[in-house]
LUMDREN-975401 format. One line per field, with one value per residue (C-alpha): residue number from 1; x, y, z; residue in one letter. Coordinates in pm, whole numbers. Example, Ala and Ser with C-alpha at 12.3 -4.5 7.8 and 13.67 -1.06 7.14 Angstrom:
n = c(1_2) $
c1 = c(1230_1367) $
c2 = c(-450_-106) $
c3 = c(780_714) $
res = c(a_s) $
//
This chain:
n = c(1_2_3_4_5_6_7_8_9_10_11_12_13_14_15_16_17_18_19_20_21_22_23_24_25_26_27_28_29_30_31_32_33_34_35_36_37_38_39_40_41_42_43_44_45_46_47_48_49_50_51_52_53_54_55_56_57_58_59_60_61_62_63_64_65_66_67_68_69_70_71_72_73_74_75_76_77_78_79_80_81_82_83_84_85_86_87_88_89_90_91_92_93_94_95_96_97_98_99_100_101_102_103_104_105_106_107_108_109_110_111_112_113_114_115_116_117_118_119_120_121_122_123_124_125_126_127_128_129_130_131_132_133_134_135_136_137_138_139_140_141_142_143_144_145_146_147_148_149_150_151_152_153_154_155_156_157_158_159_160_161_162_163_164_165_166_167_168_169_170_171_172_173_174_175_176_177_178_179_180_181_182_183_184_185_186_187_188_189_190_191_192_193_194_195_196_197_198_199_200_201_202_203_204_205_206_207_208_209_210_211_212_213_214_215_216_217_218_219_220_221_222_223_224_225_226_227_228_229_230_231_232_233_234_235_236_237_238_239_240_241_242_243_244_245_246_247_248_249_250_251_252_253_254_255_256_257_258_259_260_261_262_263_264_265_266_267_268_269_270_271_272_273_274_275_276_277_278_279_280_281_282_283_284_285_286_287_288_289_290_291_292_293_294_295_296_297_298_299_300_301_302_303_304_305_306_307_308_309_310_311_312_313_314_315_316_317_318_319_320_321_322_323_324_325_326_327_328_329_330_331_332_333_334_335_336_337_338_339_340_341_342_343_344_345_346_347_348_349_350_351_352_353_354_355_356_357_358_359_360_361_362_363_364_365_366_367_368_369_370_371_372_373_374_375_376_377_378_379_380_381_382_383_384_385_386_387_388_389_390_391_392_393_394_395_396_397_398_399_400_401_402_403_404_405_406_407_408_409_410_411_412_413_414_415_416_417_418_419_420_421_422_423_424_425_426_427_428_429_430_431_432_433_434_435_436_437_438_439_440_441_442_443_444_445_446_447_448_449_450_451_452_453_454_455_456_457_458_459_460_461_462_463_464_465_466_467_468_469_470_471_472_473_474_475_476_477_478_479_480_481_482_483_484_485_486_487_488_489_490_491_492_493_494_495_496_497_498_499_500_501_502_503_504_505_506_507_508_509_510_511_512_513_514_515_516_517_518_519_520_521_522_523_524_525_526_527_528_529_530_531_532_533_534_535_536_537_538_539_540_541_542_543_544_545_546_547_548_549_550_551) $
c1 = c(0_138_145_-176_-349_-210_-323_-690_-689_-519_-771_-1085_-966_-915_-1275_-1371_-1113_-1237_-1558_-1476_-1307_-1601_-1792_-1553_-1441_-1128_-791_-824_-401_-370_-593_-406_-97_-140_-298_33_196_-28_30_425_323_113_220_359_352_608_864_813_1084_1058_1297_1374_1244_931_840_888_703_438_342_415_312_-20_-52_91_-85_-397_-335_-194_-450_-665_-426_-457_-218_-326_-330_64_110_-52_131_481_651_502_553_895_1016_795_875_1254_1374_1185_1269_1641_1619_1514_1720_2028_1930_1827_2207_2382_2173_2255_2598_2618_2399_2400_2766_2604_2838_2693_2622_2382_2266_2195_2005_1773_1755_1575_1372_1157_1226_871_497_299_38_-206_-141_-247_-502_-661_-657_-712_-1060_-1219_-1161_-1275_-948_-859_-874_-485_-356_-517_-403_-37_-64_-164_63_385_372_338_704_854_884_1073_1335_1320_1409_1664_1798_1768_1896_2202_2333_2315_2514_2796_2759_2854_3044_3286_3199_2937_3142_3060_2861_2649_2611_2487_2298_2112_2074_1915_1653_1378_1370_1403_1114_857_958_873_546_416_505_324_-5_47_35_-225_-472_-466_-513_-758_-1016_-963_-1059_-1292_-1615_-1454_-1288_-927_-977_-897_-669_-492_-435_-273_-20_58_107_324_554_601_752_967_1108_1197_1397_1583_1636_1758_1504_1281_1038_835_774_742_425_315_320_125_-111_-163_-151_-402_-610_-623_-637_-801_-1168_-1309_-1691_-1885_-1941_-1528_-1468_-1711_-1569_-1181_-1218_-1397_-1094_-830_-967_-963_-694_-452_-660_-524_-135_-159_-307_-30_266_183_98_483_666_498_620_979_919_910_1211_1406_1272_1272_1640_1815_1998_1804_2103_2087_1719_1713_1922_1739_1441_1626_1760_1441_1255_1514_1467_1107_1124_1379_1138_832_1066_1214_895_771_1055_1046_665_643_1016_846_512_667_953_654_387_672_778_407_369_637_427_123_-53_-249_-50_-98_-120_-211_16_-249_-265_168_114_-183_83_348_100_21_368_239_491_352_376_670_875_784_868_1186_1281_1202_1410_1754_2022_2046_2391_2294_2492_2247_1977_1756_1799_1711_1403_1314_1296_1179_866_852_847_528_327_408_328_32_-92_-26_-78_-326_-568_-473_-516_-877_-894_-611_-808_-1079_-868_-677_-1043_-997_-1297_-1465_-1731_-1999_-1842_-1794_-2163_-2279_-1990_-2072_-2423_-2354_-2124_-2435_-2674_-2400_-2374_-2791_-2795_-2560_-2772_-3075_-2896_-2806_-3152_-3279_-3346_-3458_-3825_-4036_-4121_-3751_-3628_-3924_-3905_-3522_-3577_-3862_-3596_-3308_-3571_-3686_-3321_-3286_-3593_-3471_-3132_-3236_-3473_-3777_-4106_-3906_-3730_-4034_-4009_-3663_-3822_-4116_-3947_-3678_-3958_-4146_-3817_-3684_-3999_-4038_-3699_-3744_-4057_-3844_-3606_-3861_-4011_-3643_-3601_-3993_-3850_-3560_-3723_-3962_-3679_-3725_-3361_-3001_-2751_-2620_-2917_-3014_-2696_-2718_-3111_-2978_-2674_-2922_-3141_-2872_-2770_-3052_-3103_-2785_-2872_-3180_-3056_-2956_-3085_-2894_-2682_-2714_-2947_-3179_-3181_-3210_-3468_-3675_-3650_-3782_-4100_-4176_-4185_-4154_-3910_-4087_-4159_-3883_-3538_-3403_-3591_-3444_-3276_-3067_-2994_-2645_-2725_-2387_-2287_-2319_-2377_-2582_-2674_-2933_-2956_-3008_-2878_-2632_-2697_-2622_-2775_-2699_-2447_-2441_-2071_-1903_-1951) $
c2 = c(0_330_628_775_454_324_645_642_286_379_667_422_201_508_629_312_290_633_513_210_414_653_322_133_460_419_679_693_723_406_248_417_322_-46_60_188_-100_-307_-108_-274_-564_-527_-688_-434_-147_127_334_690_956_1305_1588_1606_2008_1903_1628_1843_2137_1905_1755_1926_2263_2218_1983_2221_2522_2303_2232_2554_2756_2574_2619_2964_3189_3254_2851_2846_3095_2927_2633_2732_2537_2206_2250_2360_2055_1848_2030_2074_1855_1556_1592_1642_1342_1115_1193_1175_814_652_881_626_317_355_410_116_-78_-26_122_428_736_972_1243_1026_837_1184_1288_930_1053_1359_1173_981_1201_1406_1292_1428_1669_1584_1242_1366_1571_1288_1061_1300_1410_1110_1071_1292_1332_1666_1979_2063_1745_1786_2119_2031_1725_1933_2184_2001_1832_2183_2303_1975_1970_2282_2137_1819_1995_2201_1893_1722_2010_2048_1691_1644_1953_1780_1479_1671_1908_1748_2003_2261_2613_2869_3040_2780_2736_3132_3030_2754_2962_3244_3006_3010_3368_3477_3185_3333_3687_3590_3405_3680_3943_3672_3688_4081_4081_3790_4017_4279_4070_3825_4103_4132_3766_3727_3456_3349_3071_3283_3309_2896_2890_3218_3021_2735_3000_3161_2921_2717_3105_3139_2746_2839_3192_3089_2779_3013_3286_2990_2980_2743_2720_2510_2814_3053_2822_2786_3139_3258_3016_3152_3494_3471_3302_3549_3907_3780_3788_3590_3497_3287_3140_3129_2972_2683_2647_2669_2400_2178_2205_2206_1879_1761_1849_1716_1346_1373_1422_1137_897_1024_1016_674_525_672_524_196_186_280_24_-242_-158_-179_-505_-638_-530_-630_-940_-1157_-1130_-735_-758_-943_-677_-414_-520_-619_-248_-86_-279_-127_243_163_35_324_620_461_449_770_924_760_853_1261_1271_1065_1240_1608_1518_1392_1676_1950_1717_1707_2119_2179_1952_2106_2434_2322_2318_2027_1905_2029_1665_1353_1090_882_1178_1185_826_880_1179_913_670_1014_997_866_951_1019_1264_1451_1147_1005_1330_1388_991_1109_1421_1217_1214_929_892_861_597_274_517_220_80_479_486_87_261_530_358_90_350_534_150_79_398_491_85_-6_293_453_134_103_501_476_95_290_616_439_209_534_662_925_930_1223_1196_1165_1495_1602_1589_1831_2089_2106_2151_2391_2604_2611_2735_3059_3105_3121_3347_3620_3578_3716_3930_4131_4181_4267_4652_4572_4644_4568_4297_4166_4195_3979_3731_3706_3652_3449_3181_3236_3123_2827_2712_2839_2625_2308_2308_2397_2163_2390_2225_1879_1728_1727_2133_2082_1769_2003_2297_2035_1864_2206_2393_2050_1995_2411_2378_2058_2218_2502_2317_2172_2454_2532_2187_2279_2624_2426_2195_2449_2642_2942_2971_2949_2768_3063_3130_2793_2778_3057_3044_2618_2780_2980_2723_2465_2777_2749_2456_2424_2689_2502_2350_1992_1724_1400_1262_1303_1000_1094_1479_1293_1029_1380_1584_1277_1211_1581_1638_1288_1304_1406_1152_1325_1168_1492_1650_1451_1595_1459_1683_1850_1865_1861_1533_1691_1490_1758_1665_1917_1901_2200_2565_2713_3095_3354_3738_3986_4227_4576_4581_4951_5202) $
c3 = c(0_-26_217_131_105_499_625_522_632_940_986_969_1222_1473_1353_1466_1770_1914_1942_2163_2385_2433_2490_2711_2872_2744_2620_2237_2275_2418_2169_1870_1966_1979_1621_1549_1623_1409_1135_1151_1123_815_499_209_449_305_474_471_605_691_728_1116_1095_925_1183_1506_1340_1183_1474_1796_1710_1637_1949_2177_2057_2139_2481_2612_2486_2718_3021_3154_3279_3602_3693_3586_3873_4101_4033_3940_4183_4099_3730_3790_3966_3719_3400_3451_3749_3618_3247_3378_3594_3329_3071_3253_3430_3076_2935_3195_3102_2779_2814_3012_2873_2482_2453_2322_2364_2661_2440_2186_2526_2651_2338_2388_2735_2623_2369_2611_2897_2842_2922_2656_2639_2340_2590_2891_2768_2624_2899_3126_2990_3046_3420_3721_3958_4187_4022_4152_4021_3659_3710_3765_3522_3242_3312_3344_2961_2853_2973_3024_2627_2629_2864_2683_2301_2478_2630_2318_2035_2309_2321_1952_1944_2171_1980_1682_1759_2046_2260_2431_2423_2495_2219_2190_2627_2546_2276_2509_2802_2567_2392_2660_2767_2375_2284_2546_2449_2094_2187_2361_2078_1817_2038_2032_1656_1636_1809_1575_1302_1394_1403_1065_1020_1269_1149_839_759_773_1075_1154_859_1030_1371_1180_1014_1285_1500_1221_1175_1572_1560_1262_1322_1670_1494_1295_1582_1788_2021_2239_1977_2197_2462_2171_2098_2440_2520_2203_2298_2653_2603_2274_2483_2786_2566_2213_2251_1959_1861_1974_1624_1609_1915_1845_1475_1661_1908_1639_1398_1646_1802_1464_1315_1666_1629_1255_1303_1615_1308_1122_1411_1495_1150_1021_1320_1292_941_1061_1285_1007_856_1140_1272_936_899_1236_1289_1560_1794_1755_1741_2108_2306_2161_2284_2650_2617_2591_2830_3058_2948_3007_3332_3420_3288_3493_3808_3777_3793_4099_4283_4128_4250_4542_4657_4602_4795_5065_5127_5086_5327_5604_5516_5533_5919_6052_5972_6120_5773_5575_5322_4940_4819_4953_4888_4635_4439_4394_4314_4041_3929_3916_3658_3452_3250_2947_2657_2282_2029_2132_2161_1836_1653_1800_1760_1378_1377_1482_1168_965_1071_1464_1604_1682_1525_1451_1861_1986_1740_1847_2226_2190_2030_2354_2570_2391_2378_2719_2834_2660_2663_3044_3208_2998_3005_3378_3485_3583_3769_3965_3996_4168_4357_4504_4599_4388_4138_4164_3889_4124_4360_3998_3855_4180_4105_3754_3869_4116_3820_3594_3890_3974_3554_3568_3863_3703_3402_3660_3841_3512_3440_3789_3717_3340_3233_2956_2773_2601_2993_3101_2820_2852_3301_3185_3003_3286_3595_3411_3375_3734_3846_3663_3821_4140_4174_4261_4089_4065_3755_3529_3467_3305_3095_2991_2920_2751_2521_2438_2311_2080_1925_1814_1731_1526_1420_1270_1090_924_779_693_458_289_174_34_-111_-289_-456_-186_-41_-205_-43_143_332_323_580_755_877_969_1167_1361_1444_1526_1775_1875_1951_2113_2403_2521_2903_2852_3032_2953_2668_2317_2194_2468_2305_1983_2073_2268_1917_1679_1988_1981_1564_1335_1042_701_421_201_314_220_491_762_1053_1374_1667_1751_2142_2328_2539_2879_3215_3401_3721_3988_4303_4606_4535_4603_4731_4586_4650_4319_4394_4173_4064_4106_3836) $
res = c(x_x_x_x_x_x_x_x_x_x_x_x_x_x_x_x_x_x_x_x_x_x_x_x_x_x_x_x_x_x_x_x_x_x_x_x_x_x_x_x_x_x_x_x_x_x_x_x_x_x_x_x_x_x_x_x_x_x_x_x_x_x_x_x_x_x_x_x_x_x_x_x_x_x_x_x_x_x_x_x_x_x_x_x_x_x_x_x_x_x_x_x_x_x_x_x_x_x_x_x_x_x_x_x_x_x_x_x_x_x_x_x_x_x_x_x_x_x_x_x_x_x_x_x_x_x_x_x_x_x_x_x_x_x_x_x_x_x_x_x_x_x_x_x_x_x_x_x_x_x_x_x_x_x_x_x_x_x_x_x_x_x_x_x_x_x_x_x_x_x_x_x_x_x_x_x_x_x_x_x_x_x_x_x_x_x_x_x_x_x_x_x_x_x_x_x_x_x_x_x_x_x_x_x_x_x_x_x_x_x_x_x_x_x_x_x_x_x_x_x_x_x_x_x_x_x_x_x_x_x_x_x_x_x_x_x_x_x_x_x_x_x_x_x_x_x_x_x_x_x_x_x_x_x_x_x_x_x_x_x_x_x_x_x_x_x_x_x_x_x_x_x_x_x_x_x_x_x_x_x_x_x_x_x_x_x_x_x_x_x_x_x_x_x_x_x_x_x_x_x_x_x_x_x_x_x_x_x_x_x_x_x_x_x_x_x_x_x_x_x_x_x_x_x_x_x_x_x_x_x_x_x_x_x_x_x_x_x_x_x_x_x_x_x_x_x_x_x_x_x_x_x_x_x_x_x_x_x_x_x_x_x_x_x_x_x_x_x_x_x_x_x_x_x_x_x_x_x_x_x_x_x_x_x_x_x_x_x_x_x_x_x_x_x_x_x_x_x_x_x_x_x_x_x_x_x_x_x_x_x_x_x_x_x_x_x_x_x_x_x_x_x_x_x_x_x_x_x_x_x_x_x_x_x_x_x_x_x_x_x_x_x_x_x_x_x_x_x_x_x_x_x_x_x_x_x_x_x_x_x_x_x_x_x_x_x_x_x_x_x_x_x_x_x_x_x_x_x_x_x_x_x_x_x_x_x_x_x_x_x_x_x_x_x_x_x_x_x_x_x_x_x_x_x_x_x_x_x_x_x_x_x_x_x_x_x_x_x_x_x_x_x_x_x_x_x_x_x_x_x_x_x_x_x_x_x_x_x_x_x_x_x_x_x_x_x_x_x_x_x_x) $
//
């Protein structure tokens, strides 16, 4: 098969893959990867190579850009010291315990050990994010968690972009120490700058489709220019991301468009990540001696088993020093010791270590063994502790879906009552239809004329709204709307529809929408509903008096 062929088969098995996870409640990453793995082992598979720039920018950017925009500013603060010790202490750690296992071990020089150090030193955060959505745990771990394989990939590339330098070269001197120490300073300097510029220009964009395409450029340039200023082009990325996120205001229409892409687009270049490493797989496999073959594999169980260690003993070391700093204080500790061992179970590897395994030279002594390694160390990652994260979660006592549901539900009852409160010195008859809507929603959650006023309300809205759309298909099926407004009026009603309170999950929205209005005869005229998946749970308010704010 070629390329283009394995990827679109590739791509309908994770189509199919994603949706046993959601099923089986289980990480799409972990499911892909063993997908990757099978893809080595297929028959005629070919071997496709990239240019080591092209990987790292093709597939980390994009992935990063993601995940940091959804990490705000403010939490990084809060937990700078955590993500400090994580990001850089842990990454550090690693890399230099797997650098002495593999000079050891594989007779690799320390340098080129160094740089495999560095490879799989990093959890991952397309990875964590992933696996980290599905599951309820504490709000300061997740917090940490997703933090940490944000700037841990920074420290890794530096790591990784310095040793390959020594391996070179001979020799770190000084210019290039300089260089180094420059790189993350000069890459958040640049990120920050890049948001700057991004603001003024996405309001040029704003609700078109150049406005998504525009993120994708921009985020691709920052990556780039900071790779030929010489700087951490991974913190150029993440701090775009951040600060876009905390000064760009954006539509609503562009923000649900953004996050719809994005999500896309990241599930995309995984497929692709893992499909072109199991095909490098193939060829190395296929290519080793058995002998060679056999300590390969001994060598990277090792590297495994030393990455999973190391990070017990970086978490489980950190919680402990700051519960005994924070006894001797007279203060509870920060972290339980179940949550520094859930941490510990959280360093799944992924996208950052395959791409940089693809960047080494083709020349990199025991390239093939590295790459072999590197690749173990993403399955066994990703497969045993991804499949095993949430048995553990609730074996720690740590699920908090339930404690999770009530928050959620609490959240939505505080959103409803500033919704009120805004309209509290309002007259006339928008002000009263508008308070009309919010004390319904604020009935329903909080539980005031029982669960049957949300399943009323619920039923009435869907069937207008299917009611509506309708109408919409009989005026295009009479010849009385172009496409273009066909679109726009079926935007507004799926907008629509999308603000009505939900009540459960989306076949029950469905199944409500096809009760209240039946499907028309045409099969052109059929419809399904768009309601998001949400698990709303109500329960008692929570209390809340409006307060003016200050002119």
């Amino acid at each position: 098969m070629s390329f283009f062929e394995s990827l679109l088969v590739l791509s309908l098995v994770a189509i199919l893959l994603l949706q046993v996870s959601r099923r089986l409640s289980l990480p799409y990453p972990s499911l892909l990867a063993m997908a990757g793995a099978a893809a080595a082992l297929v028959p005629g598979t070919p071997y496709v190579s990239l240019e080591p720039e092209t990987a790292l920018a093709l597939f980390i950017a994009p992935a990063l850009m993601d995940a940091a925009f959804d990490f705000p500013v403010r939490t990084a603060r809060r937990f700078w010291l955590p993500l400090l010790v994580f990001a850089i202490g842990g990454v550090i750690v690693t890399a230099f315990a797997v650098a002495l296992a593999g000079s050891w071990l594989a007779g690799l020089p320390f340098a080129a050990a160094l740089v495999l150090g560095a490879i799989v030193a990093p959890p991952d955060a397309a990875a964590a994010t992933a696996i980290l959505s599905g599951v309820a745990i504490p709000r300061s771990t997740d917090a940490v968690l997703r933090g940490e394989s944000l700037f841990n990939d920074a420290a890794a590339l530096l790591i990784f972009a310095a040793a390959l330098a020594v391996h070179s070269t001979g020799n770190l001197g000084v210019t290039v120490g300089l260089h180094f120490a420059l790189a993350a300073p000069g890459g958040i300097l640049l990120g920050i700058l890049a948001a700057f510029v991004g603001k003024h220009l996405s309001g040029f964009v704003s609700g078109t489709l150049g406005g998504n395409l525009l993120q994708f450029v921009q985020t691709y340039l920052v990556w780039i220019l900071a790779e030929h200023l010489g700087l951490s082009a991974v913190l150029a990325v993440v701090a775009s991301a951040m600060a876009m996120a905390s000064s760009v205001a954006t539509s609503a229409r562009m923000r649900v468009q953004s996050y719809a892409v994005w999500s896309a687009v990241v599930f995309v270049l995984n497929i692709m990540a893992f499909l072109l490493m199991g095909m490098q797989i193939r060829g190395i496999v296929a290519g080793m001696p058995e002998g060679q073959l056999g300590q390969a594999c001994t060598f990277a169980a090792f590297v495994v088993a030393i990455v999973v260690l190391v990070r017990f003993a970086v978490c489980i070391g950190y919680n402990r020093i700051l519960a005994r700093l924070a006894r001797r204080r007279g203060r509870k500790e920060p972290a339980t010791i179940k949550q520094a061992v859930l941490a510990s179970w959280c360093g799944m590897r992924g996208l950052l270590t395959l791409a940089t395994a693809f960047a080494l030279p083709s020349d990199f002594p025991e390239r093939d063994t590295v790459v072999l390694t590197a690749f173990a160390v993403v399955l066994a990652t990703l497969v045993i502790q991804g499949l095993t994260l949430s048995p553990l979660i609730r074996w720690l006592g740590l699920d908090g879906r339930a404690t999770a549901a009530e928050e959620l539900r609490a959240r939505r009852a505080q959103i409803t009552e500033a919704g009120i409160c805004a309209l509290e010195d309002q007259t006339g008859p928008e002000a009263e239809l508008l308070r009309s809507k919010f004390l319904i929603e604020q009935k329903a959650l909080f539980n005031v004329e029982g669960p049957s006023s949300l399943e009323t309300y619920r039923k009435l809205a869907l069937g207008s709204i299917a009611a509506q759309r309708m109408e919409l298909e009989r005026l295009r099926a009479e010849n009385e709307l172009n496409v273009d407004e066909y679109n726009l009026l079926l935007e507004e009603i799926d907008w629509r529809e999308l603000s009505v309170l939900p009540l459960g999950s989306e076949p029950q929205a469905e199944k409500e929408i096809n009760e209240s209005c039946p499907p028309m005869s045409d099969p052109k005229a059929r419809f399904s509903s768009s309601s998001p998946n949400w698990n709303a749970s109500f329960g008692p308010p929570r209390s809340k008096s409006c307060a003016k704010s200050p002119a």
